[in-house]
PASEBA-1860 file (N, C-alpha, C; in nm, 3 decimals):
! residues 175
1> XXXXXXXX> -2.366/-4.520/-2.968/-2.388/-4.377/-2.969/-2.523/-4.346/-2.904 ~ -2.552/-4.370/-2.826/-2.640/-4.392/-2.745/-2.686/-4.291/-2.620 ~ -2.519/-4.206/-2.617/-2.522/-4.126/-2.494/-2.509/-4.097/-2.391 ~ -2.474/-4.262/-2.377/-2.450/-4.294/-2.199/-2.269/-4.339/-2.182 ~ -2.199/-4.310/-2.126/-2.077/-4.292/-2.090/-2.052/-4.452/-2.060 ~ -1.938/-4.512/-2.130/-1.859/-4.647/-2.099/-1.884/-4.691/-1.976 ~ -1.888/-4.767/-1.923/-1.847/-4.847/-1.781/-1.728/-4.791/-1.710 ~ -1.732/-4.708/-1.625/-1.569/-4.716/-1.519/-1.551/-4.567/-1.566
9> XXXXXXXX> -1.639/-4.448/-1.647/-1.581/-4.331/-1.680/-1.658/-4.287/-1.591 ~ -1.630/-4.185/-1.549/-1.665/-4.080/-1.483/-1.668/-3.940/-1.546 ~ -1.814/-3.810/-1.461/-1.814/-3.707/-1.534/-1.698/-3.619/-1.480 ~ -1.718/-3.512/-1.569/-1.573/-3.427/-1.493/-1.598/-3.379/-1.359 ~ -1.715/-3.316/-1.302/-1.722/-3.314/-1.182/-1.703/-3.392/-1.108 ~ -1.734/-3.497/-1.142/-1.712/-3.573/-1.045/-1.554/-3.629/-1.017 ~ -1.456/-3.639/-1.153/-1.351/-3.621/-1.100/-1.304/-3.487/-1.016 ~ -1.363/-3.429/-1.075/-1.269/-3.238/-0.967/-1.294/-3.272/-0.849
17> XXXXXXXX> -1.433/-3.366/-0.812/-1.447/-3.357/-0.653/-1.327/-3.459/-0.575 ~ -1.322/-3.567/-0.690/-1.213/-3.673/-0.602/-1.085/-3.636/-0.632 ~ -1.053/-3.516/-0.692/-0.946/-3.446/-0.691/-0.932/-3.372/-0.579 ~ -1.050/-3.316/-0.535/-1.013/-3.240/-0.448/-1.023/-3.277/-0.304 ~ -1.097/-3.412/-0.299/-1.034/-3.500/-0.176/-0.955/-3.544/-0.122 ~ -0.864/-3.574/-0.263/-0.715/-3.595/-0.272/-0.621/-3.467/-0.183 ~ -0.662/-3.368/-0.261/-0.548/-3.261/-0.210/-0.564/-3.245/-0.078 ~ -0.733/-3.257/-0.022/-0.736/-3.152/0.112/-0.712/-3.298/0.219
25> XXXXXXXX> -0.679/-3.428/0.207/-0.663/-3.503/0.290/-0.550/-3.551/0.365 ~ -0.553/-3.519/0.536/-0.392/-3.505/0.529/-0.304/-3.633/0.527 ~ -0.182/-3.599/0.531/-0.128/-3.702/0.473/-0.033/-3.771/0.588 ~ 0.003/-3.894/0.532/0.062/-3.924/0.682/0.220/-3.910/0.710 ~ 0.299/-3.896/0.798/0.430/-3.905/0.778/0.495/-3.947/0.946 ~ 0.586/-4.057/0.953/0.616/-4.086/0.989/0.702/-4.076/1.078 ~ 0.745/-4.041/1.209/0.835/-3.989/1.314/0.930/-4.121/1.346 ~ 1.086/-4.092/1.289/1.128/-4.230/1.255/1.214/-4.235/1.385
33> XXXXXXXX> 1.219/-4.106/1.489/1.265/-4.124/1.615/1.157/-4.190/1.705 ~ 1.040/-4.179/1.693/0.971/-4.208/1.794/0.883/-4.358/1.749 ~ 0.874/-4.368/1.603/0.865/-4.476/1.540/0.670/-4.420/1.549 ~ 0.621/-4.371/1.564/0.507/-4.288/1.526/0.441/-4.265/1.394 ~ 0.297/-4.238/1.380/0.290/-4.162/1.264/0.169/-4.027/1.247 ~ 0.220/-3.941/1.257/0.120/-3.779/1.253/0.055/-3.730/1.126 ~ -0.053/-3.702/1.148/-0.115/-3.648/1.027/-0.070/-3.510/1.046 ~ -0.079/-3.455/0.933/-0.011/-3.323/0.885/0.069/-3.318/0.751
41> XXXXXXXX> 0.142/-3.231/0.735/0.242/-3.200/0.638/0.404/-3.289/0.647 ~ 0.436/-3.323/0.547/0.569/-3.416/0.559/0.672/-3.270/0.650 ~ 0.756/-3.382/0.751/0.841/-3.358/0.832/1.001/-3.321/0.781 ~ 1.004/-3.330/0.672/1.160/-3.303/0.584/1.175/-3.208/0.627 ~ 1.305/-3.164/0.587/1.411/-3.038/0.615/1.321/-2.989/0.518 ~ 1.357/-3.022/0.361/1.282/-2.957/0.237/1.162/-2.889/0.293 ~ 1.060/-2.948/0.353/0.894/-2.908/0.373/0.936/-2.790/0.457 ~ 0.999/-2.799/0.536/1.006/-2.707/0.649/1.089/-2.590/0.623
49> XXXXXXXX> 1.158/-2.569/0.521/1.209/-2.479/0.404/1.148/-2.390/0.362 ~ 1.038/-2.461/0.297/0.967/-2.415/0.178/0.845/-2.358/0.244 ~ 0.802/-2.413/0.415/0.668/-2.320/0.435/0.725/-2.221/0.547 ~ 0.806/-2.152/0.553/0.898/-2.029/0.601/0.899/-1.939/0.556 ~ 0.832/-1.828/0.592/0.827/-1.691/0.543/0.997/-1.626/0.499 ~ 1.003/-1.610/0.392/1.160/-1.544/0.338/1.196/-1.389/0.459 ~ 1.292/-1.418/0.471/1.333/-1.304/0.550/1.312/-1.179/0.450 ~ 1.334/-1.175/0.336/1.266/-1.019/0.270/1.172/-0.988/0.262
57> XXXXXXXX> 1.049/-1.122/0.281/0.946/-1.080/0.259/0.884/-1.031/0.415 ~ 0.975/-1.057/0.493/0.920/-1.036/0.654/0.958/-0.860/0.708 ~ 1.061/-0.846/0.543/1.100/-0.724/0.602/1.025/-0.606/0.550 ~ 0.977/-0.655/0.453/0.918/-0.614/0.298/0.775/-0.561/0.398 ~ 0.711/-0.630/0.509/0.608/-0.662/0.545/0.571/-0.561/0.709 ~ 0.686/-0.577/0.778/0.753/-0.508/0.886/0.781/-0.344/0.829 ~ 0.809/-0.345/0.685/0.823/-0.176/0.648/0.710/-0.163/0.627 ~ 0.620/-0.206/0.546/0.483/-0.192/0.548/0.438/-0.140/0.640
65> XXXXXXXX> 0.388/-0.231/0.723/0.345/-0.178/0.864/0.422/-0.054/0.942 ~ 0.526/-0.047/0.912/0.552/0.074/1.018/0.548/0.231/0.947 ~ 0.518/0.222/0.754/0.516/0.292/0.670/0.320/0.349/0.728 ~ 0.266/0.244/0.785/0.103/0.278/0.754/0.073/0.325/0.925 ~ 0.162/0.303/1.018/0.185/0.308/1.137/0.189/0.485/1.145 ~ 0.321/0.498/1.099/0.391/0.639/1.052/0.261/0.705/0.973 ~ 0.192/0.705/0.917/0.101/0.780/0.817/-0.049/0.821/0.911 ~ -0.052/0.680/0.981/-0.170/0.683/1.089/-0.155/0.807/1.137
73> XXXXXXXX> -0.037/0.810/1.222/0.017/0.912/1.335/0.052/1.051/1.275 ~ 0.058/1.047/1.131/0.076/1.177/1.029/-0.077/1.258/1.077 ~ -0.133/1.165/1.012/-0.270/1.193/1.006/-0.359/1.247/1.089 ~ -0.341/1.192/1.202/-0.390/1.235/1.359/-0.328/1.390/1.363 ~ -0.249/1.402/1.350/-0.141/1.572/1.387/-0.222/1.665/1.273 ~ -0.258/1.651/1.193/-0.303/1.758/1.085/-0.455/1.765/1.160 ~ -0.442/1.941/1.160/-0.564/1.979/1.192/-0.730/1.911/1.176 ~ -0.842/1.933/1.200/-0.923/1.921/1.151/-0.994/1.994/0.985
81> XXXXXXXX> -1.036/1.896/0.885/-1.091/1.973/0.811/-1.183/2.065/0.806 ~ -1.185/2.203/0.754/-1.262/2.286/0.809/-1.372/2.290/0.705 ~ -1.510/2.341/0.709/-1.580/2.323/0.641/-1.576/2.456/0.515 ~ -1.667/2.395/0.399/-1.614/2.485/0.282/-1.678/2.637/0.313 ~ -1.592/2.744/0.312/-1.640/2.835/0.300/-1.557/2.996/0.242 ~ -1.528/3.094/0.277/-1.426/3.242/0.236/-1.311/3.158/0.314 ~ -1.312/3.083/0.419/-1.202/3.085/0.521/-1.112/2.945/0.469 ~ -1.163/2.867/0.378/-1.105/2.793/0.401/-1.059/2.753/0.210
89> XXXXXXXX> -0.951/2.647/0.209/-0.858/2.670/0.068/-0.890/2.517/0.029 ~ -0.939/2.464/-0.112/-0.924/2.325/-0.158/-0.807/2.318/-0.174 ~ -0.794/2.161/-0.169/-0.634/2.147/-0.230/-0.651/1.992/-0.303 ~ -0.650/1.978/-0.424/-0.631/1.848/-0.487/-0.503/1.807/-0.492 ~ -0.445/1.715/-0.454/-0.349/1.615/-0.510/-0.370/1.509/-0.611 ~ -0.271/1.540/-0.723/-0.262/1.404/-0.822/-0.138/1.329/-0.804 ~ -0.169/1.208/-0.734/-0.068/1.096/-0.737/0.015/1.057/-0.821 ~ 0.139/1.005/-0.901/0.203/0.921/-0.937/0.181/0.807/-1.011
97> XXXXXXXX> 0.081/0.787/-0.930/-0.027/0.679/-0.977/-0.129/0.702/-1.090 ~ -0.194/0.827/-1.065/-0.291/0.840/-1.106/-0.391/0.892/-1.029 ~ -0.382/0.838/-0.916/-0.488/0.857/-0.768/-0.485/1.015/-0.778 ~ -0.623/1.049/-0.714/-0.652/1.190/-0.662/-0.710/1.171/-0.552 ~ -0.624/1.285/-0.443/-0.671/1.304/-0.325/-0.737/1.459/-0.328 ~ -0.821/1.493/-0.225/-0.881/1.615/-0.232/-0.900/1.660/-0.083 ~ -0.866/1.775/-0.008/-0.918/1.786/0.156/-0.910/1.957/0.118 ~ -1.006/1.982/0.227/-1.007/2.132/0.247/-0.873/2.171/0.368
105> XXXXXXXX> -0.859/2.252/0.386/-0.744/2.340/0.498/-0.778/2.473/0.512 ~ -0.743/2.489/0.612/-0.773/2.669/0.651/-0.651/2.729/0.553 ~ -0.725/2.858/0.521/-0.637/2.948/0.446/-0.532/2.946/0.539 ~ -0.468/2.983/0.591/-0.366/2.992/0.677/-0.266/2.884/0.765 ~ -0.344/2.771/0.723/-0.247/2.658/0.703/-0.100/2.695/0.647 ~ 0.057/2.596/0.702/0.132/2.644/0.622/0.126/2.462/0.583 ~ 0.267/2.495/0.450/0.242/2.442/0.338/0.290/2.266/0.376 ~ 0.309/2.326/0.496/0.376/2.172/0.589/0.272/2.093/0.616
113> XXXXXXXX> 0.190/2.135/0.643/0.067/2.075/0.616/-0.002/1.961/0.554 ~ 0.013/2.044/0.405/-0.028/1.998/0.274/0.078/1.882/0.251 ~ 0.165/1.868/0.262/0.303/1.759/0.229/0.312/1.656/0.352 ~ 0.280/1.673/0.463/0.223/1.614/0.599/0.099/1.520/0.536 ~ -0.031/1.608/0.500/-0.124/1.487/0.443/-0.122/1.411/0.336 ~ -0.015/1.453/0.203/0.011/1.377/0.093/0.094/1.282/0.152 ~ 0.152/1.267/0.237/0.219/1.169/0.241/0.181/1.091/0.359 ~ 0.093/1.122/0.441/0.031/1.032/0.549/-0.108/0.955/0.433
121> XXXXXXXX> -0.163/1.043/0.358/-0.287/0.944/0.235/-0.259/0.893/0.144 ~ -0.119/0.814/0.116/-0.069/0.769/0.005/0.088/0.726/0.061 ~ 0.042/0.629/0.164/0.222/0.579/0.193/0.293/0.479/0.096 ~ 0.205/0.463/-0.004/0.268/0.326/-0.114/0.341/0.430/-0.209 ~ 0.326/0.537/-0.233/0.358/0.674/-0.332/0.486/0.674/-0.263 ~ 0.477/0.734/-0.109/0.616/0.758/-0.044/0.705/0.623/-0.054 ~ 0.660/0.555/-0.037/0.739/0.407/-0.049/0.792/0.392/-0.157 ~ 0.736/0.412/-0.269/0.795/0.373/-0.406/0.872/0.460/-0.447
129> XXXXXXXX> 0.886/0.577/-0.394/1.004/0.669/-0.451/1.073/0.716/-0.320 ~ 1.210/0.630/-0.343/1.296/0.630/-0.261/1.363/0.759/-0.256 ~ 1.376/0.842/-0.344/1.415/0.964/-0.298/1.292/1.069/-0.257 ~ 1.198/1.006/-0.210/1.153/1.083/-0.166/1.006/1.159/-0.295 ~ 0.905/1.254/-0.228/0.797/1.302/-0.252/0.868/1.431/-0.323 ~ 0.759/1.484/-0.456/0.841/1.661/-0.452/0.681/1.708/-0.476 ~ 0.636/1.771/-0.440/0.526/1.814/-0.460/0.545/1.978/-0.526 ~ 0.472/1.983/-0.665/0.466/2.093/-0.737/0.337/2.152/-0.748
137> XXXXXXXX> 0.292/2.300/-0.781/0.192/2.353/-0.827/0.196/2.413/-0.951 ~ 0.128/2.393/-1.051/0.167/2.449/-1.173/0.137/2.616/-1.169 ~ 0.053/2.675/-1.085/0.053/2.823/-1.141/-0.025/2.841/-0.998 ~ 0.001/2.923/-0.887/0.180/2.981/-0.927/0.262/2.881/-0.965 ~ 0.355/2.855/-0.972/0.472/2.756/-1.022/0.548/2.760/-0.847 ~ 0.543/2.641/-0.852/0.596/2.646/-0.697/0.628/2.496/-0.645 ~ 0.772/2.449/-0.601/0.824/2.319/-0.580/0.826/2.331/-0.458 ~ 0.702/2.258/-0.333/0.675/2.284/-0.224/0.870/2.200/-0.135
145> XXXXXXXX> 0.896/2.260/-0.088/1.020/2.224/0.018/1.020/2.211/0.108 ~ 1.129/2.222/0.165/1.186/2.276/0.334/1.190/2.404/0.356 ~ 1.210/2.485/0.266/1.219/2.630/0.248/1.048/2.670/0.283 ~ 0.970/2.611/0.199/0.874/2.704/0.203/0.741/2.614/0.272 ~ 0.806/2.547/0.364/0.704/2.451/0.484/0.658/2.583/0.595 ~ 0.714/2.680/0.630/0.616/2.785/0.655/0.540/2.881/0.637 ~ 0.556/2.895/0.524/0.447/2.976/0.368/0.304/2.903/0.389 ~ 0.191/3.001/0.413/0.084/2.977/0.438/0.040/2.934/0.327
153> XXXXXXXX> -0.083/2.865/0.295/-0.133/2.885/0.167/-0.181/3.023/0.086 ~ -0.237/3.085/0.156/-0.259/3.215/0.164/-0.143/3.303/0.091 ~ -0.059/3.293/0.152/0.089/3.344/0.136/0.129/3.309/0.051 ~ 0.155/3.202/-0.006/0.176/3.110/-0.151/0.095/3.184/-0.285 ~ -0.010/3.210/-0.240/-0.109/3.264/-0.341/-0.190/3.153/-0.407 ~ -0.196/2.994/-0.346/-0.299/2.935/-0.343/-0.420/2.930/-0.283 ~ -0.475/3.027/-0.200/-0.643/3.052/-0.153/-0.698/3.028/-0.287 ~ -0.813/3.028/-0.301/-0.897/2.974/-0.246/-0.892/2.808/-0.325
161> XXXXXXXX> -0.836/2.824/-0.420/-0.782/2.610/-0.435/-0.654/2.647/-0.534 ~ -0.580/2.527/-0.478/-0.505/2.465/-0.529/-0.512/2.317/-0.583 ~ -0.382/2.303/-0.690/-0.383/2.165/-0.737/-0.254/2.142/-0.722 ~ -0.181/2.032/-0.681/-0.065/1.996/-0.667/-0.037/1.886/-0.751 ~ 0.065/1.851/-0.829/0.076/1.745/-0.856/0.251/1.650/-0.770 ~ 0.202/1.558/-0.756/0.286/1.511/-0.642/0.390/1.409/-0.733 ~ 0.507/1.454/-0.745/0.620/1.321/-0.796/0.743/1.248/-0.743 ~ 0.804/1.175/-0.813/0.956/1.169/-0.747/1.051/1.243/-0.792
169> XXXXXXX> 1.101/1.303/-0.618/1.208/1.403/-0.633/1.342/1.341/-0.681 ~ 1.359/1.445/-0.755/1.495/1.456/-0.828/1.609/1.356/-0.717 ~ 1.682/1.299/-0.772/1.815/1.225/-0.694/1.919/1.290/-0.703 ~ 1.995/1.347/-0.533/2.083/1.430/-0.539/2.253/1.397/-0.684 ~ 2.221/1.303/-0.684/2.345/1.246/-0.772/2.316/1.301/-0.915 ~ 2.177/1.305/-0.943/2.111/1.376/-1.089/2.169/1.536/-1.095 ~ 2.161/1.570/-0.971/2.165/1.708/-1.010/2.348/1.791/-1.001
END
């Protein structure tokens, strides 16, 4: 009892390190056509299986991108924000999530707008609800649409701010 470790033990670091020499060293495998041998990863069908991106996840990945592609190009088309003043309307969005977005707009923005930037600043929101965005205002009481994508804000009777809260729309089969 002395304190000093047996003959032939080792501390734990010092195993983690020859553990981890182990893992990162490559390994050899054998080319039994060419009678060869390559460092790298084993040559099996299995290996070559298993490090292949899944076709869902390529698609999963490909919507991604063309979801943030699409939002880019949303984004660009909506006016400039105008600075705060009589002329111009807040508008908060509350996410689904939880998230809050916030941008100014000219009073006279229409409401196409507003549903244009909720869904170009939150494409994981549009993504996750497959039927789609419904964006509401509690007072006035108002379920922004297709109908009323040319209703100014102004016109709406949201000057000088609004709050929207943004959900998933109803599924035509629900109703």
């Amino acid at each position: 009892s002395s304190g000093r470790r047996p003959r032939g033990a080792r501390s734990a670091p010092s195993r983690a390190r020859s553990r981890a020499r182990r893992r990162s060293a490559p390994t050899r495998a054998t080319c039994k056509s060419a009678g060869s041998t390559r460092a790298g990863p084993s040559f099996s069908r299995r290996g070559r299986e298993g490090s292949r991106p899944s076709t869902a996840a390529q698609a999963e990945a490909e919507a991604h991108a063309r979801r943030a592609a699409e939002a880019a190009e949303a984004a660009e088309a909506l006016p400039a924000e105008p600075a705060a003043g009589p002329d111009a309307t807040t508008v908060l969005a509350r996410l689904p999530d939880g998230k809050r977005l916030s941008r100014r707009f000219p009073k006279q923005a229409p409401l196409s707008h507003v549903r244009t930037w909720v869904t170009a600043a939150s494409p994981e929101a549009a993504a996750a609800c497959p039927a789609g965005l419904e964006i509401v205002s509690n007072y006035p009481r108002l379920v922004v649409g297709e109908a009323d994508a040319p209703l100014s804000l102004l016109e709406a009777g949201l000057h000088p701010q609004a709050t929207f809260f943004v959900r998933e729309a109803a599924s035509p089969e629900a109703a």
